[in-house]
VONU-153907 format. One line per 2 residues: for each residue x, y, z of N, C-alpha, C. Coordinates in nm, 3 decimals, decimal comma. Example, Ala and Ser with C-alpha at 12.3 -4.5 7.8 and 13.67 -1.06 7.14 Angstrom:
! residues 2
1,319:-0,569:0,780:1,230:-0,450:0,780:1,320:-0,330:0,780  1,285:-0,225:0,708:1,367:-0,106:0,714:1,290:0,003:0,787
***
This chain:
! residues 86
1,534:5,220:-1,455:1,513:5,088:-1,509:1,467:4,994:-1,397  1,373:4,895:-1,457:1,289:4,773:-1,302:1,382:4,689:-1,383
1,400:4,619:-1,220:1,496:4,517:-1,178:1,400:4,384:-1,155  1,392:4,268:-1,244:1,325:4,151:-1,194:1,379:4,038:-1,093
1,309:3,984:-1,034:1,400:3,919:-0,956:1,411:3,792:-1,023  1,552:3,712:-1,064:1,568:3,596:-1,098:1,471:3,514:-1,106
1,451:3,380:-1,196:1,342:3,313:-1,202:1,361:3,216:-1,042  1,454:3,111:-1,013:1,431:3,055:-0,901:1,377:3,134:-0,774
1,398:3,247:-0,765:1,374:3,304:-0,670:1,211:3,359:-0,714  1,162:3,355:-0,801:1,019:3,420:-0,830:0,973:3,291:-0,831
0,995:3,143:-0,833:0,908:3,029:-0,789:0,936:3,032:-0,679  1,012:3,050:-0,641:0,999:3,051:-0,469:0,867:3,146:-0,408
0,847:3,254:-0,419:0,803:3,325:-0,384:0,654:3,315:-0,404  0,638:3,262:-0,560:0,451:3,204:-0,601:0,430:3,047:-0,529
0,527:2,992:-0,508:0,529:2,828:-0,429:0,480:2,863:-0,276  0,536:3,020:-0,246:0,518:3,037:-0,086:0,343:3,114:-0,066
0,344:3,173:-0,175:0,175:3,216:-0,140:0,121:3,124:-0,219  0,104:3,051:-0,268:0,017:2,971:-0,316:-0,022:2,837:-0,145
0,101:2,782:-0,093:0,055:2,743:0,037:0,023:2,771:0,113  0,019:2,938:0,157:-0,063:3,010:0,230:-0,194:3,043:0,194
-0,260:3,014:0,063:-0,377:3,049:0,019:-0,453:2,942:-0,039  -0,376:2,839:-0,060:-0,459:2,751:-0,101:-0,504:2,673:0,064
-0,645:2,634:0,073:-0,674:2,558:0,185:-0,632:2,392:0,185  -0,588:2,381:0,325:-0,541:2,242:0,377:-0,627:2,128:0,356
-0,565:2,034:0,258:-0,681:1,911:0,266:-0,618:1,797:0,367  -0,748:1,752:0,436:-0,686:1,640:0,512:-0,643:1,492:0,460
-0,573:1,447:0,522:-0,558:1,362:0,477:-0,543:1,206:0,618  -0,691:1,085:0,594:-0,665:1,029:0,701:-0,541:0,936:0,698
-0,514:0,896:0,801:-0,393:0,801:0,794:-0,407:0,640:0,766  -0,611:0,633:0,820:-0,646:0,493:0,835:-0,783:0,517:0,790
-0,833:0,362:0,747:-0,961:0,318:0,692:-1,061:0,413:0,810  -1,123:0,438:0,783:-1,271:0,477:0,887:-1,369:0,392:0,809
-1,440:0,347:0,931:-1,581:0,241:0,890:-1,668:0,358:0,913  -1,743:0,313:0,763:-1,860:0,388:0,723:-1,985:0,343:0,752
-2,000:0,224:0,740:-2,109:0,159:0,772:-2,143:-0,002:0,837  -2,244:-0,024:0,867:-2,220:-0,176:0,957:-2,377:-0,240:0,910
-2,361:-0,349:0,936:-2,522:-0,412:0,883:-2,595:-0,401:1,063  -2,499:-0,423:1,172:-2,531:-0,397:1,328:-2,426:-0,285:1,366
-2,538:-0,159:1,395:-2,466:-0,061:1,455:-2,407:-0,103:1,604  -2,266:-0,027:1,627:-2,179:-0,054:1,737:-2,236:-0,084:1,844
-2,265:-0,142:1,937:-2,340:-0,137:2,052:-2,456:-0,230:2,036  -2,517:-0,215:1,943:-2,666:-0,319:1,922:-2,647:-0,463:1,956
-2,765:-0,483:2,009:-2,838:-0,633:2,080:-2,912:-0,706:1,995  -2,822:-0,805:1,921:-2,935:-0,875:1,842:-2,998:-1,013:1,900
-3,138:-1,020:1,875:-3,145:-1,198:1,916:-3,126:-1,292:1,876  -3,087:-1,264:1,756:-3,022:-1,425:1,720:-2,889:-1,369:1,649
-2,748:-1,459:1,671:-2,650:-1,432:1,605:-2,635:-1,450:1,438  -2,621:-1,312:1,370:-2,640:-1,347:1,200:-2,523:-1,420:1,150
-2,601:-1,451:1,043:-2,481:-1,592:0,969:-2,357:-1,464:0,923  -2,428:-1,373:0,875:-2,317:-1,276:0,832:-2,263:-1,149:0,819
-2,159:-1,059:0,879:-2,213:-0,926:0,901:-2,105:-0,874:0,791  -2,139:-0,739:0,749:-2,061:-0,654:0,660:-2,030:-0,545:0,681
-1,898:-0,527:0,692:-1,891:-0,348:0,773:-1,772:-0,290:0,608  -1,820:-0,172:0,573:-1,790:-0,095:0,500:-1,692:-0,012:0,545
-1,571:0,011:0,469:-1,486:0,092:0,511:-1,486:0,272:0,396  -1,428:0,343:0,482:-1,391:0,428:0,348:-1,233:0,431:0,254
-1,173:0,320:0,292:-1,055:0,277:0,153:-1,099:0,112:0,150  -0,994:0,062:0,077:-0,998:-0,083:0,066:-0,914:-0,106:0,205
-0,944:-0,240:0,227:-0,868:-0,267:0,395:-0,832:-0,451:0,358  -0,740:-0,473:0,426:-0,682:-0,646:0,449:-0,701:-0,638:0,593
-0,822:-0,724:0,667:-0,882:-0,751:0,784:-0,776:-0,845:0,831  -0,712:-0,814:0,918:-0,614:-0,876:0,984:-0,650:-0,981:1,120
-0,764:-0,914:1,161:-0,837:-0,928:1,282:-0,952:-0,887:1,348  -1,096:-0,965:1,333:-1,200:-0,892:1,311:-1,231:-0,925:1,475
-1,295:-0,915:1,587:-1,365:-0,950:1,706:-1,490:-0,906:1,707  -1,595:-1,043:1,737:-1,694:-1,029:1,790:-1,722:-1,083:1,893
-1,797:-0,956:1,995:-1,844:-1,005:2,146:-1,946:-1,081:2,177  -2,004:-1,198:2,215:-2,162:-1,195:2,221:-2,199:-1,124:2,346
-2,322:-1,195:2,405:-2,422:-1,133:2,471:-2,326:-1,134:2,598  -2,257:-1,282:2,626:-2,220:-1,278:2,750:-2,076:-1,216:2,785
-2,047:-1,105:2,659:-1,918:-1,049:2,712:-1,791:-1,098:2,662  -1,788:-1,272:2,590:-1,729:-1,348:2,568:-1,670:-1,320:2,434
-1,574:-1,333:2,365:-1,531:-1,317:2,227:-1,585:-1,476:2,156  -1,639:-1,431:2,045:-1,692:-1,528:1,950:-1,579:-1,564:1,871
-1,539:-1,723:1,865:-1,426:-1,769:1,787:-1,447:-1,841:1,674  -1,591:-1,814:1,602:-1,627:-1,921:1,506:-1,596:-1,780:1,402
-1,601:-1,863:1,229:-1,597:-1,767:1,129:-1,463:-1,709:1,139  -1,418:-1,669:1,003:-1,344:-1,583:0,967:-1,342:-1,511:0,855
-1,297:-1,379:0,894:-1,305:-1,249:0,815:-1,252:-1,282:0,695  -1,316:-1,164:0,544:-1,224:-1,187:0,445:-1,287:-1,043:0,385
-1,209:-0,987:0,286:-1,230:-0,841:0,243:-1,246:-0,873:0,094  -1,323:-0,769:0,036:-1,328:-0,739:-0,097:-1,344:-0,571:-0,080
-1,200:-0,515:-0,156:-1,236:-0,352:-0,110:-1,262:-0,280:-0,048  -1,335:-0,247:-0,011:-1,380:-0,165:0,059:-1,465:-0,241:0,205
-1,536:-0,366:0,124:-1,641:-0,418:0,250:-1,549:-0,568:0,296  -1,558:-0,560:0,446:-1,499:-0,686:0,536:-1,629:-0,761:0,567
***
């Protein structure tokens, strides 16, 4: 006569290969910016009235910094979010 093994113990056992076989999804911890109207680094000549940087979740901009030309942090304007774009 076959002997089954108890039910808790047979979810145990499909719970344990199923996480060995199913592949790892990542998961980030934080917004990543997707996109910018001025890529990182770029030199513009005149300062724009307005820039938009895209995230990949929704984000609450706590604190945005912009540098100008001379190195200096720009203190005019302030940030505000809708979703996804700051």
């Amino acid at each position: 006569m076959r002997k089954t093994l108890p039910l808790p113990l047979s979810l145990f056992f499909l719970i344990l290969v199923a996480s060995v076989l199913l592949p790892a999804v990542r998961a980030d911890a934080h917004a990543v910016l997707e996109r910018a109207d001025i890529p990182a680094g770029a030199v513009v000549p005149q300062a724009p009235t307005q820039i938009t940087l895209t995230f990949s979740e929704s984000v609450q901009p706590v604190t945005v910094r912009i540098i100008g030309p001379d190195g200096k942090q720009v203190e005019e304007g302030k940030a505000s979010a809708r979703g996804k774009q700051v």
